[in-house]
LOGULUM-863257 format. One record per atom (N, C-alpha, C): residue in one letter; x, y, z. Coordinates in steps of 0.1 Angstrom, whole numbers, padded with zeros to 4 digits, always signed. Layout:
aXYZ ...
END
This chain:
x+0928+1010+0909 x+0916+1018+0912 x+0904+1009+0914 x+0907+0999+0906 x+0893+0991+0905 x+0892+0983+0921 x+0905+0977+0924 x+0907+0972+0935 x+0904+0980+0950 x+0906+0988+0948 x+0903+1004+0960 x+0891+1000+0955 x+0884+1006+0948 x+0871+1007+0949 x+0861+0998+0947 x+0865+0983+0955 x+0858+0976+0960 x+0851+0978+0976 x+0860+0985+0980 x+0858+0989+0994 x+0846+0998+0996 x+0848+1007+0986 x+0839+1023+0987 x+0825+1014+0984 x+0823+1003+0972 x+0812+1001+0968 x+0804+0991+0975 x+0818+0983+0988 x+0810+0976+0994 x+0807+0966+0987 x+0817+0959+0980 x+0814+0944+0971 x+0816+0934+0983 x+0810+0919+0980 x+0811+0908+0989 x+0833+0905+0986 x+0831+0904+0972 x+0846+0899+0973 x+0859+0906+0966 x+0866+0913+0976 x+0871+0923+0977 x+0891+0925+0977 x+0897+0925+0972 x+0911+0917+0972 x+0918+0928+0982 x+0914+0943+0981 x+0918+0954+0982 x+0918+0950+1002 x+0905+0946+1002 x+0907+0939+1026 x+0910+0931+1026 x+0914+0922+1015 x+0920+0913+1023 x+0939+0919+1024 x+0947+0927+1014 x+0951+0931+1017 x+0956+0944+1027 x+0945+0946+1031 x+0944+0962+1042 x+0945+0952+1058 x+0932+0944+1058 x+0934+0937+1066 x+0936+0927+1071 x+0951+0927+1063 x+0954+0909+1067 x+0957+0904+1081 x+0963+0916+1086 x+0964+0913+1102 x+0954+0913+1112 x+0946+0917+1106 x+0929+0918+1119 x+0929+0900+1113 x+0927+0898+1100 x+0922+0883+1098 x+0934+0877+1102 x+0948+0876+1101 x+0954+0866+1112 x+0956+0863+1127 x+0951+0875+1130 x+0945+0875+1147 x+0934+0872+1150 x+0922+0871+1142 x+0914+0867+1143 x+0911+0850+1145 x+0921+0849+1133 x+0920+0834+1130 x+0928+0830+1137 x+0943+0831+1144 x+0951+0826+1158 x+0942+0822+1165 x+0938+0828+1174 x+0925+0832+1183 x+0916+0825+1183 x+0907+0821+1170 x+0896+0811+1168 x+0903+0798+1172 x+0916+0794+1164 x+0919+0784+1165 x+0925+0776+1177 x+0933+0791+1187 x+0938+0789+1197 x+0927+0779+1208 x+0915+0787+1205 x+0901+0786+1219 x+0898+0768+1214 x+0896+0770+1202 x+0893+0761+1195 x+0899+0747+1198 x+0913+0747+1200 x+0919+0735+1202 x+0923+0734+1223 x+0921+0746+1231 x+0922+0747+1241 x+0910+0734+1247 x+0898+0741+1240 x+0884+0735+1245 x+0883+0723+1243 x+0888+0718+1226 x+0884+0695+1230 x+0896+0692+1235 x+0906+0700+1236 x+0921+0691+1247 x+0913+0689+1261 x+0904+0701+1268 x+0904+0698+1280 x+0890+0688+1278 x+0882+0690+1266 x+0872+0686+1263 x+0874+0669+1270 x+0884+0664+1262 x+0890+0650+1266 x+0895+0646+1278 x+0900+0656+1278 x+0907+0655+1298 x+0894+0649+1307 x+0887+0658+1307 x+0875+0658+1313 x+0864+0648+1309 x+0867+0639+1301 x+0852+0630+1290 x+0858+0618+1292 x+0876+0615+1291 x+0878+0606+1294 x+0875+0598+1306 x+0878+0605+1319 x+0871+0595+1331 x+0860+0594+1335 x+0847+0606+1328 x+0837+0604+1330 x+0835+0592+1326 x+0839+0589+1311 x+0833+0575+1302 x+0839+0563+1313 x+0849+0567+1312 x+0854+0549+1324 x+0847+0551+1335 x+0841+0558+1338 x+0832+0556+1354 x+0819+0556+1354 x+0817+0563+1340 x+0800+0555+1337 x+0803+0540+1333 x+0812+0535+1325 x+0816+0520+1322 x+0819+0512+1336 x+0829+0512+1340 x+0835+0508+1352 x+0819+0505+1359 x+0813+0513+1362 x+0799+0516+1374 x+0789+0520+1366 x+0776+0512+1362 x+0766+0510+1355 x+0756+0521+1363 x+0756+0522+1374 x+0746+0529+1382 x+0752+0546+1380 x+0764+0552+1374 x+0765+0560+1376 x+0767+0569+1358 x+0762+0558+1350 x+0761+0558+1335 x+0747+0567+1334 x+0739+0565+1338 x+0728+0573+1335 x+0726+0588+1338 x+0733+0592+1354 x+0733+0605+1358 x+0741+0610+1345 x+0755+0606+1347 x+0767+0610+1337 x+0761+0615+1326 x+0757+0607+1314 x+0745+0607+1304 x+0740+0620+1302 x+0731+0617+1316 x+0719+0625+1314 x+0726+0642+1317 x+0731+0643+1325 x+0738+0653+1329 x+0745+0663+1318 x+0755+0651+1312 x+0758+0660+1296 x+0752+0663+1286 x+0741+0657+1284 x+0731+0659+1276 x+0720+0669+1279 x+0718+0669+1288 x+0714+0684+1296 x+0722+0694+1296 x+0736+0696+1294 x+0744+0709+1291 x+0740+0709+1277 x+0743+0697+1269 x+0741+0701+1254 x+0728+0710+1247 x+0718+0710+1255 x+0707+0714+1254 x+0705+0731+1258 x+0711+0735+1265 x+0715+0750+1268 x+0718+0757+1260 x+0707+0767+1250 x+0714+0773+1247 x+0726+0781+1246 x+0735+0783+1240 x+0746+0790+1238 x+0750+0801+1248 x+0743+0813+1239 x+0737+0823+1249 x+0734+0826+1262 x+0726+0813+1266 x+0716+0816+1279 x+0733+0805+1288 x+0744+0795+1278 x+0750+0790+1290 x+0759+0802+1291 x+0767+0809+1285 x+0774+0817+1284 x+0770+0829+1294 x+0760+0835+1298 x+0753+0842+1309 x+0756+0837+1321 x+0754+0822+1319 x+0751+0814+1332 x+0769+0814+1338 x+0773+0812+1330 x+0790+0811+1334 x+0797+0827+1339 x+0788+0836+1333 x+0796+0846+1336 x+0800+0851+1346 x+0790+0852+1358 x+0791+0854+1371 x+0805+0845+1373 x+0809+0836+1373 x+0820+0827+1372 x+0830+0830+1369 x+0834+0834+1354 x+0845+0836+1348 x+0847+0853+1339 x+0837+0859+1344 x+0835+0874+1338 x+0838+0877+1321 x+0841+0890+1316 x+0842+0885+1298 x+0854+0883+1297 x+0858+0868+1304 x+0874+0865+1294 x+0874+0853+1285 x+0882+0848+1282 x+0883+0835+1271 x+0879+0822+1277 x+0882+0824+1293 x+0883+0813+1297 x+0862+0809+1299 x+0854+0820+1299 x+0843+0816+1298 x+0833+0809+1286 x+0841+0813+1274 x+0842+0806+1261 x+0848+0790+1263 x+0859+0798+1264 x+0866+0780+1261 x+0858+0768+1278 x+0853+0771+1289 x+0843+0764+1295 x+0832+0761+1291 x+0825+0772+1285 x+0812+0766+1273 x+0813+0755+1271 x+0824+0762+1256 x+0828+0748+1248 x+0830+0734+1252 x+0835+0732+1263 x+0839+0717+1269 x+0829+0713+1276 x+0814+0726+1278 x+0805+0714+1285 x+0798+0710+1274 x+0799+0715+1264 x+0794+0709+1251 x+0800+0698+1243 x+0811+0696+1245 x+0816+0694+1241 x+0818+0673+1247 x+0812+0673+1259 x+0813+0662+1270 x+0800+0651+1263 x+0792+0656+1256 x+0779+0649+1254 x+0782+0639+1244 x+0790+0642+1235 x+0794+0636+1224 x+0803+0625+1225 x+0818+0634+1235 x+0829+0628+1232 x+0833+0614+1247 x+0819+0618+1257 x+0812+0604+1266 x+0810+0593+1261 x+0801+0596+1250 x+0795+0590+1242 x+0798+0581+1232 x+0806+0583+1229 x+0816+0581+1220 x+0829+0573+1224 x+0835+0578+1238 x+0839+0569+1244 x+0837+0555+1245 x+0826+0555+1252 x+0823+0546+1258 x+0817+0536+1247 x+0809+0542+1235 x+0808+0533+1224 x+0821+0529+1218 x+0833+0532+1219 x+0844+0527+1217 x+0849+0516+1225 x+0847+0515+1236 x+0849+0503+1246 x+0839+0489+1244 x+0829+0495+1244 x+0821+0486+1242 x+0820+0478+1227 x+0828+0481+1219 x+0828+0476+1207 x+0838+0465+1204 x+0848+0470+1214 x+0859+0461+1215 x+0858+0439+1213 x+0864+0439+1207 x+0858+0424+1203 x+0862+0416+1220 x+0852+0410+1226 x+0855+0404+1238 x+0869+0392+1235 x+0869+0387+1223 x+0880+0379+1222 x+0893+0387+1221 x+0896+0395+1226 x+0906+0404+1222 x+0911+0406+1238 x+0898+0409+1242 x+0901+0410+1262 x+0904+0396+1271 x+0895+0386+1259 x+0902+0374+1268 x+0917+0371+1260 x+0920+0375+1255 x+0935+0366+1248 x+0943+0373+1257 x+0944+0390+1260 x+0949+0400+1267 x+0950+0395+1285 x+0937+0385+1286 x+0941+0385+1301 x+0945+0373+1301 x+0944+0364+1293 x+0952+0354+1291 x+0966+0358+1292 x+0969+0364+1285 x+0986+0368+1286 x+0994+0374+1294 x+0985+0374+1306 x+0985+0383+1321 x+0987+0399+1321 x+0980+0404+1313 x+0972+0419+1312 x+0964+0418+1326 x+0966+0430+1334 x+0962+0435+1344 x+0944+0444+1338 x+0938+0449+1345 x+0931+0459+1341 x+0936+0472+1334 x+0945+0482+1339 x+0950+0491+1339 x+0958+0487+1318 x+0969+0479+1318 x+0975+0478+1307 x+0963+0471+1298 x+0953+0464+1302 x+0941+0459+1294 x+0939+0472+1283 x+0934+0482+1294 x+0926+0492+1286 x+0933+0500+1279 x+0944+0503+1285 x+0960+0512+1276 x+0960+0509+1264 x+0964+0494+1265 x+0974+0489+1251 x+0962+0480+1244 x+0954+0474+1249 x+0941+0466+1240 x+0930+0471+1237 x+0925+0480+1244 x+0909+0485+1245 x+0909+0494+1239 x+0919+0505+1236 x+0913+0519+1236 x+0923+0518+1223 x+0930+0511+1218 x+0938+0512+1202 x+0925+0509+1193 x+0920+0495+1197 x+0909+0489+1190 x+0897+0502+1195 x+0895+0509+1201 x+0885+0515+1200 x+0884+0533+1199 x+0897+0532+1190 x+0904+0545+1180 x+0893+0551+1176 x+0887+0543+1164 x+0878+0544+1149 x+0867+0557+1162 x+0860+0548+1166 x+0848+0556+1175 x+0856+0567+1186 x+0864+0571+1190 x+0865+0581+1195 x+0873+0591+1186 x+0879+0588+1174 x+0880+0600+1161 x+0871+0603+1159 x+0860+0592+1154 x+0848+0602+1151 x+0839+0611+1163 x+0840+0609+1169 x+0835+0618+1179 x+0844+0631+1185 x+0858+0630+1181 x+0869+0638+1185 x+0863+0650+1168 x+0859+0643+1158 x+0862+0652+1141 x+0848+0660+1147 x+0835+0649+1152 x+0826+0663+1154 x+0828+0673+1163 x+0826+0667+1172 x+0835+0675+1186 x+0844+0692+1181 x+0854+0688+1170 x+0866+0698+1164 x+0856+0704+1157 x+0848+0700+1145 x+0842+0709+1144 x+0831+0715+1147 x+0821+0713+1156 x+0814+0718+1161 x+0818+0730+1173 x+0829+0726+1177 x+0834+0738+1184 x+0837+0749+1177 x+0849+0748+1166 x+0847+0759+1154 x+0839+0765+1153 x+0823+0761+1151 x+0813+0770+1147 x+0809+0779+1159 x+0809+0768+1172 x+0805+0774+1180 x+0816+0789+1188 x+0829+0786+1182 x+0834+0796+1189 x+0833+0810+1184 x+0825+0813+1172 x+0820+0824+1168 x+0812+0828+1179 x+0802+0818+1186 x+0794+0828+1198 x+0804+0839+1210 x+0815+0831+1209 x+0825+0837+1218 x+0822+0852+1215 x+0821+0859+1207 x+0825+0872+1199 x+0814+0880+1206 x+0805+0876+1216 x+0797+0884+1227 x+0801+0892+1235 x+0814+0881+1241 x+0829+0888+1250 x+0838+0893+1244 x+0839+0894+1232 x+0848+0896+1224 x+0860+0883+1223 x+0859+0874+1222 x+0864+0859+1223 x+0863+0851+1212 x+0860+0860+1202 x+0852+0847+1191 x+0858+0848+1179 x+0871+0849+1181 x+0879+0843+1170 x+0874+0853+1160 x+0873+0847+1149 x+0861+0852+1136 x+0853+0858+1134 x+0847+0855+1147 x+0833+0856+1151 x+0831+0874+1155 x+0843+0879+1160 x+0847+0891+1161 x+0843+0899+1148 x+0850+0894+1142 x+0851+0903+1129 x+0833+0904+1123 x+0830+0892+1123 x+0816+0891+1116 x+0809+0901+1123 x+0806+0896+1137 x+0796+0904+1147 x+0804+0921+1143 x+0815+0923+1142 x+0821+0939+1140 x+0818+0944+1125 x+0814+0936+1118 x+0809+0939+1105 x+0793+0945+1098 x+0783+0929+1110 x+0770+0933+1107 x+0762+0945+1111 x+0769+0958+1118 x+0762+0966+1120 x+0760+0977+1109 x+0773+0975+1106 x+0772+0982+1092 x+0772+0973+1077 x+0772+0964+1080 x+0770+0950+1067 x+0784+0957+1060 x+0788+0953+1064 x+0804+0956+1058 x+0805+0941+1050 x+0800+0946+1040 x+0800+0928+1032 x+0813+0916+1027 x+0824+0924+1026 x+0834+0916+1027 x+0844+0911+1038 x+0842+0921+1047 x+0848+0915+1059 x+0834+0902+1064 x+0819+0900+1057 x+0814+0895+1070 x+0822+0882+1059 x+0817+0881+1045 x+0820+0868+1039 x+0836+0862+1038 x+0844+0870+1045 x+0855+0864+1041 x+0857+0857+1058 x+0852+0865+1065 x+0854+0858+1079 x+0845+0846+1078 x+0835+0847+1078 x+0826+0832+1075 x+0833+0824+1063 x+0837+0826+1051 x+0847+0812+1045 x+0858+0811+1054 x+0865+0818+1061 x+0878+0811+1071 x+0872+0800+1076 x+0859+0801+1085 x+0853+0797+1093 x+0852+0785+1093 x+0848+0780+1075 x+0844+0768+1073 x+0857+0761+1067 x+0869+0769+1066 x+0881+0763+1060 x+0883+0757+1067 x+0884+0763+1081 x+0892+0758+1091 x+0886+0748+1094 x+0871+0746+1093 x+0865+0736+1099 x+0871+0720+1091 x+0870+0727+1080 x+0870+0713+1070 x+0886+0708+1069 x+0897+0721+1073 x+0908+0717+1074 x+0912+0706+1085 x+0903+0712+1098 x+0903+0701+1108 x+0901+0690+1106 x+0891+0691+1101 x+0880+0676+1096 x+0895+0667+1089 x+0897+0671+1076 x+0906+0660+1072 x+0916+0660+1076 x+0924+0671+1085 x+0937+0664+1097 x+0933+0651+1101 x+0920+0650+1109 x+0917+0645+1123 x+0918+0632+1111 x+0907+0635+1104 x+0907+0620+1094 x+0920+0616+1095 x+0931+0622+1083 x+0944+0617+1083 x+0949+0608+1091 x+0950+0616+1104 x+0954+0608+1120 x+0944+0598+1126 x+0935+0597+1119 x+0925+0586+1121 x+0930+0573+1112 x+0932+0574+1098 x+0935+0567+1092 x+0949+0559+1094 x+0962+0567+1101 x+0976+0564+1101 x+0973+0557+1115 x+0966+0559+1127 x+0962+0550+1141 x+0957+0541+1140 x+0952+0535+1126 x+0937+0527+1128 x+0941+0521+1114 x+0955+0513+1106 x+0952+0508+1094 x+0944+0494+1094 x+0946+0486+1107 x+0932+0477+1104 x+0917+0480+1098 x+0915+0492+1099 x+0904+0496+1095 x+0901+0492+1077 x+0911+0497+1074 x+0909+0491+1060 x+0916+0480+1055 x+0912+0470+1064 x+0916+0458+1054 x+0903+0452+1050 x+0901+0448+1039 x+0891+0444+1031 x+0888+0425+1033 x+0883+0422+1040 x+0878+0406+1044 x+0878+0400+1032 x+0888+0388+1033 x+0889+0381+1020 x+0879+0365+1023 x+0874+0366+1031 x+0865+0351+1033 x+0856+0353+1044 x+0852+0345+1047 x+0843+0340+1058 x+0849+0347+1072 x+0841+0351+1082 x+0845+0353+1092 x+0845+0345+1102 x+0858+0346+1111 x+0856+0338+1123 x+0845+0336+1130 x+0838+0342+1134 x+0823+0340+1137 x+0815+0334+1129 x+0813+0344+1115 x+0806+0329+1106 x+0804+0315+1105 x+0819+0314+1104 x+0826+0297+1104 x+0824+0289+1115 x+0822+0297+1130 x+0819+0289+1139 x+0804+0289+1148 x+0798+0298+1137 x+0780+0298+1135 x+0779+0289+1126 x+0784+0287+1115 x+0783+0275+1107 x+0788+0258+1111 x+0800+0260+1120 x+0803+0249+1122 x+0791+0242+1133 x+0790+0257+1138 x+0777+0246+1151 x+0766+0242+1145 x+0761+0246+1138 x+0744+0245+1130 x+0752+0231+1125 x+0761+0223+1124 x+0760+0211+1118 x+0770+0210+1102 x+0769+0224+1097 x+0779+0224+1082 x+0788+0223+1084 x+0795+0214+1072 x+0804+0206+1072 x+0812+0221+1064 x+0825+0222+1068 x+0836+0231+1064 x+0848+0225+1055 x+0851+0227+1046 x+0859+0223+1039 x+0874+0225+1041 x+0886+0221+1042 x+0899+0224+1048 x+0901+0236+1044 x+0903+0243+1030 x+0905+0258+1033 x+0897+0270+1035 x+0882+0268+1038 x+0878+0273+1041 x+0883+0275+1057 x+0876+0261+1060 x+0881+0259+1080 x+0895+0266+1080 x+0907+0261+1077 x+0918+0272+1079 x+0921+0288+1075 x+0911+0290+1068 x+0912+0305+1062 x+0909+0319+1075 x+0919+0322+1080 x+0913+0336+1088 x+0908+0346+1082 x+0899+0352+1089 x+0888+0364+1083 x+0893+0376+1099 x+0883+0389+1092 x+0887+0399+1099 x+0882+0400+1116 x+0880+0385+1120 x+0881+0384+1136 x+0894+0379+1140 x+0899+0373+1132 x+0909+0365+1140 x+0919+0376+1135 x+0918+0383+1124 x+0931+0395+1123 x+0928+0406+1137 x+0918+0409+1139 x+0914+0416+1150 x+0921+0407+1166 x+0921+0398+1169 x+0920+0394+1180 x+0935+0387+1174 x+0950+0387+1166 x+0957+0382+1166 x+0967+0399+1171 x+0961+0410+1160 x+0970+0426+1160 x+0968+0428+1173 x+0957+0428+1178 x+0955+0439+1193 x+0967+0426+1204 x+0964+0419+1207 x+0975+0408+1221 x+0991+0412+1211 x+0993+0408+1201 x+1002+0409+1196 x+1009+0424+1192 x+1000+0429+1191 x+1010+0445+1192 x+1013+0450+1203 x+1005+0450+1213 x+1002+0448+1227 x+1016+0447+1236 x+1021+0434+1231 x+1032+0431+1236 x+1042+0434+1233 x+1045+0438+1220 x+1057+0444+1211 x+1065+0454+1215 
END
């Protein structure tokens, strides 16, 4: 009884809907997550050549830039209008939002991944007769994992939140339910769809970490001395290096030995 008549009284947390409606919330949540993972797949499709052709071609980094960051600045609402004439109320006008939102970040982010790349890592690679094309495959873009996860984890979740706007067209995952809730404040359908919302977000979040972590275990190795750079800022200034110091590798020369050498493997 007590359980039923959470519903009548309109409590925030209600065990009685989540049992009545567990299938509106598993379709709901399919759905969010389906748009959700559609939008940064193509998000990347689409971010990856921009970034190598604003890199590649310096003159064409600024439009690129500026261009995505001018979608990012669009309202929600007012881009979602703007697309409709285009794609009318289906999914596919959602999940196009999403990916032009989604370009500002994961450009960005690219390209700060390339450019991070330790240059001694590209000359050892063309030393070893790396072309351009297998340069950037197998050397550039392993070493420049770290920076495009993190831009891939905001990306994931920033689309999550944003695919609630979907729920205009009826597209919005979650967002459905919520928007189908607030007219009558139906209080436990709004708060249980809004905690999915942020599960999902945070469940994303530490996947993407996970797979961040298992791509990228150089990331945590902990520098036990001097760095190669150091040692050869110090050797020029005139200081004298001591034999195991001078022989001791630090986390440049682990950097620029893993990237040629896995490379090749």
């Amino acid at each position: 009884m007590n359980a039923q008549g959470c519903l009548a009284a309109n409590d925030w947390i209600c065990g009685e809907y989540l049992r009545s409606r567990s299938q509106d919330l598993t379709d709901a949540t399919v759905q969010h997550v389906w748009i959700t993972v559609v939008s940064v797949v193509i998000g990347l499709v689409v971010a990856f050549p921009l970034a190598l052709l604003a890199r590649s071609r310096p003159s064409f980094a600024g439009p690129v830039l500026g261009l995505t960051t001018l979608l990012y600045t669009i309202p929600s609402l007012a881009l979602f209008s703007l697309l409709l004439p285009l794609f009318g109320l289906s999914a596919g006008l959602v999940i196009t939002g999403l990916v032009l939102y989604s370009l500002t970040i994961l450009v960005r982010n690219i390209m700060a991944g390339l450019e991070s790349v330790p240059e001694e890592a590209r000359e050892a690679a063309r030393g070893m007769g790396y072309g351009p094309g297998r340069l950037l495959w197998e050397v550039e873009l392993p070493l420049a994992l770290p920076a495009l996860m993190a831009g891939l984890r905001i990306v994931t979740v920033s689309t999550i939140a944003l695919t609630t706007v979907g729920s205009i067209v009826g597209r919005g995952g979650l967002g459905n339910l919520i928007e189908d809730a607030l007219p009558s404040f139906f209080k436990a359908q709004v708060l249980t769809a809004s905690v999915l919302c942020v599960l999902l977000a945070v469940v994303a979040d530490l996947l993407l970490l996970g797979v961040q972590r298992l791509l990228t275990p150089w990331t945590r190795i902990r520098p036990s001395g001097p760095s190669r750079t150091s040692r050869l800022s110090r050797a020029a200034s005139g200081e004298v290096l001591d034999s195991h110091e001078a022989g001791k590798p630090g986390p440049a020369d682990a950097i620029g030995r893993s990237g040629p050498a896995k490379v090749g493997s």
